[in-house]
N, C-alpha and C positions, 0 to 999 in steps of 0.2 A: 192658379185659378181652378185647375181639376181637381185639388185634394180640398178645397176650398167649399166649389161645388159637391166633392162628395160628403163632405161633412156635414153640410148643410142637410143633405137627404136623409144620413145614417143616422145622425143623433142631435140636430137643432144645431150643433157646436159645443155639445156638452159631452163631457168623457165621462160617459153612462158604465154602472157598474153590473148591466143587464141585458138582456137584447136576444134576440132570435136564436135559442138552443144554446150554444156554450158564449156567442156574441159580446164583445164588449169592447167599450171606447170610443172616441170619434168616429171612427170609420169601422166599427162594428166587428173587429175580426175577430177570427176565433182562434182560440189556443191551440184544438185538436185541428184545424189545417197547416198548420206552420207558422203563424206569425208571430208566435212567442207566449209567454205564462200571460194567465190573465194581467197579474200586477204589473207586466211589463208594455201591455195595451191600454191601462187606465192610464199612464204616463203619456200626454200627448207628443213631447218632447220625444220619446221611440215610437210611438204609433207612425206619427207624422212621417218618421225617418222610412219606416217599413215601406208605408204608402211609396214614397218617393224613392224607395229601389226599386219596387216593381213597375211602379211609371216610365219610368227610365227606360226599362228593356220591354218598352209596349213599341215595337218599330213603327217609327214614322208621326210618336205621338205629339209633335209641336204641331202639326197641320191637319190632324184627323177630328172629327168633330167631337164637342170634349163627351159626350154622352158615351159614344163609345170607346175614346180611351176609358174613361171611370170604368165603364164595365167589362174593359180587360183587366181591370187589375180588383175587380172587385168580384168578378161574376155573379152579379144580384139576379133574383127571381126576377127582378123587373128592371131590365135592360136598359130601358128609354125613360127611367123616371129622373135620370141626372141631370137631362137637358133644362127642365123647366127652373132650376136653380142658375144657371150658366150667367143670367143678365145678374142677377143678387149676387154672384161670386163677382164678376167680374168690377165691380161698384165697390163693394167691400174692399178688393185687393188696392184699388185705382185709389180708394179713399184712406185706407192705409200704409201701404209701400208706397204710390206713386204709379204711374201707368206703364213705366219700365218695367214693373215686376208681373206683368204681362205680358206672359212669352210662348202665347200656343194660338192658333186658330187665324194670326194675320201675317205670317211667315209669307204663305203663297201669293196674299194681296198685295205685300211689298214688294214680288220678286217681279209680280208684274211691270214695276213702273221702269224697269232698270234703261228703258230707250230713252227718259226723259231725267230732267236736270233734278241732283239730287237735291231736295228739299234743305233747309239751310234756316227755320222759321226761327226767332228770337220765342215765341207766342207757348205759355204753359199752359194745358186744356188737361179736361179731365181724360181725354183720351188722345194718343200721340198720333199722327197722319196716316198711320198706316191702319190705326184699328177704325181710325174715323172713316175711313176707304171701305175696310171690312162691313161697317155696320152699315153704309152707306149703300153697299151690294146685295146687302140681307135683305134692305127696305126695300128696293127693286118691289114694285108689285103691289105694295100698297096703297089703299087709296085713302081719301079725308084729308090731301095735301093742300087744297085747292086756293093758291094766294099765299101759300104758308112759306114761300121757297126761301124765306131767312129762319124761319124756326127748323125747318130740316136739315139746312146745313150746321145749326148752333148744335143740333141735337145727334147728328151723326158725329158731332167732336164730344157727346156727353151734356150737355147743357140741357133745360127745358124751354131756353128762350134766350135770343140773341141777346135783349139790349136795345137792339136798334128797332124804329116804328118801323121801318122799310129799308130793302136792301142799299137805294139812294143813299136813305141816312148814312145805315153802316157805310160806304163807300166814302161820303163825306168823310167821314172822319175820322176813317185808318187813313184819306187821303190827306188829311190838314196833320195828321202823326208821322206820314212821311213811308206811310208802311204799305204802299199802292206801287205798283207798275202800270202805268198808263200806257195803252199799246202794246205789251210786249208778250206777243202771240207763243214764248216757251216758257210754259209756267211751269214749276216742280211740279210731284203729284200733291196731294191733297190741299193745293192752294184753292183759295173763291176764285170764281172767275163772275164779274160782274156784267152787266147790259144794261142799256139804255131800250126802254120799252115803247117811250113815247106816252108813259102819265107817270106820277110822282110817285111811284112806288120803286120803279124797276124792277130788277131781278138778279139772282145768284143762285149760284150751281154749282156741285165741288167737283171738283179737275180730279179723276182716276188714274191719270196717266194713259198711255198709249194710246193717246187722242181722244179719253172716254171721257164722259163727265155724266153724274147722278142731278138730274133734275125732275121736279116735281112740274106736275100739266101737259107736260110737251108732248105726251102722248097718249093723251084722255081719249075713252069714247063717247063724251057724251061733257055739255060743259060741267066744270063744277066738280068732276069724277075727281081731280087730286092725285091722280099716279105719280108714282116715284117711278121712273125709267132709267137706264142706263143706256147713250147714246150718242154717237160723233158726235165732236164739237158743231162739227160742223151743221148740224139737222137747227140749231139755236139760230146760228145765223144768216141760214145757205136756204133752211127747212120751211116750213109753214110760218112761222113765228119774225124771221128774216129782222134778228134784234141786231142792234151796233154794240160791238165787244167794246167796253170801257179799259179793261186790261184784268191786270189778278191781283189780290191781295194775301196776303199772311193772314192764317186763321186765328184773327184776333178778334174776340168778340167782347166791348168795353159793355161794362154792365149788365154782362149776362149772366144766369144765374139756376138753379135747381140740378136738379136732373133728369137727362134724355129718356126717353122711352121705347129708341128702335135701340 
């Protein structure tokens, strides 16, 4: 995803036979700093390779934020222009390789869950539980949620939209699939955790682990605000809100479709 995103910066994706002083190929290097003859950086096939020996000895670079690995191994005038490519690389990779070949930035979100039961989902999304964890703690803080709380969790797994009209529905119908835990207060991490609200909508919220859960409202200042929070389970049911936990489900979302935008 880093060499991905950097490419994206340096040359569109194209192995440019031009660029900044002696600069050339995807990732823009140059002959006169070591990366090799020009004709052997026009080759994406050895560019790429270069890129990914010096990624390698960037310490600590699976968990660092990917802007700045890139610019270790790139040292661009412009430091922080990697980042805004990072959601476009990440898409690309998920919708090429698969979401496995996504292997940097959700190492630490995983490592958090290790008190609770390891996740076990039958359910293929465009993003695996851990990075839907990850994107789900990014959103933290943003508002415009307000009522949304089934398209936030569709969308922190990569989707633009569950499927389902209301968290109920969905709930129905992972529960008639058999893909429900009714009651069972130890969910893995990045399972739904569902409520009963008291009108036809409900609600859902995804399980972080270590008793955390990302939910949209529950800590607005003002009605209608939409915040995405990270916060006890218990504030859902114990908190101002005081909802009846229906149980968890597997992040399966039938009929869902596009893609996410956290």
């Amino acid at each position: 995803m880093v060499a991905v995103a950097t490419a994206i910066q340096e040359s569109s994706l194209r192995t440019l036979d031009h660029g900044d002083r002696d600069s050339v190929g995807l990732f823009q290097q140059r002959p006169s700093q070591g990366w090799g003859s020009a004709a052997q950086l026009r080759d994406p096939v050895y560019s790429s390779g270069k890129f990914y020996d010096a990624l390698v000895r960037v310490p600590g670079w699976e968990g660092a934020p990917l802007t700045e690995v890139a610019q270790a191994v790139q040292r661009s005038a412009f430091p922080d222009a990697y980042a805004r490519w990072e959601k476009a690389a990440g898409t690309l990779v998920v919708d090429t390789w698969g979401a496995q070949a996504v292997t940097m930035d959700f190492a630490a979100c995983a490592a958090e869950t290790h008190g609770d039961p390891a996740e076990n989902f039958s359910a293929v999304n465009p993003r695996s539980p851990a990075q839907a964890i990850a994107a789900a703690r990014k959103a933290a803080g943003q508002t415009g949620w307000y009522r949304r709380c089934g398209q936030f969790v569709a969308e922190a797994y990569g989707y633009a939209y569950s499927g389902s009209a209301t968290a109920n529905a969905q709930w129905d119908r992972l529960h008639a699939a058999g893909l429900t835990h009714p009651d069972d207060t130890t969910p893995p991490a990045g399972a739904l955790l569902f409520y009963e609200t008291g009108d036809p909508a409900g609600h859902v919220a995804l399980y972080l682990g270590d008793d955390l859960v990302a939910s949209n409202d529950i800590m607005d200042s003002f009605h209608g605000e939409g915040k995405i929070a990270v916060v006890p389970r218990g504030e859902l049911t114990d908190g101002l809100w005081r909802l009846r936990y229906l149980g968890w489900a597997e992040p399966v979302f039938p009929d869902a479709g596009g893609t996410g935008t956290i």
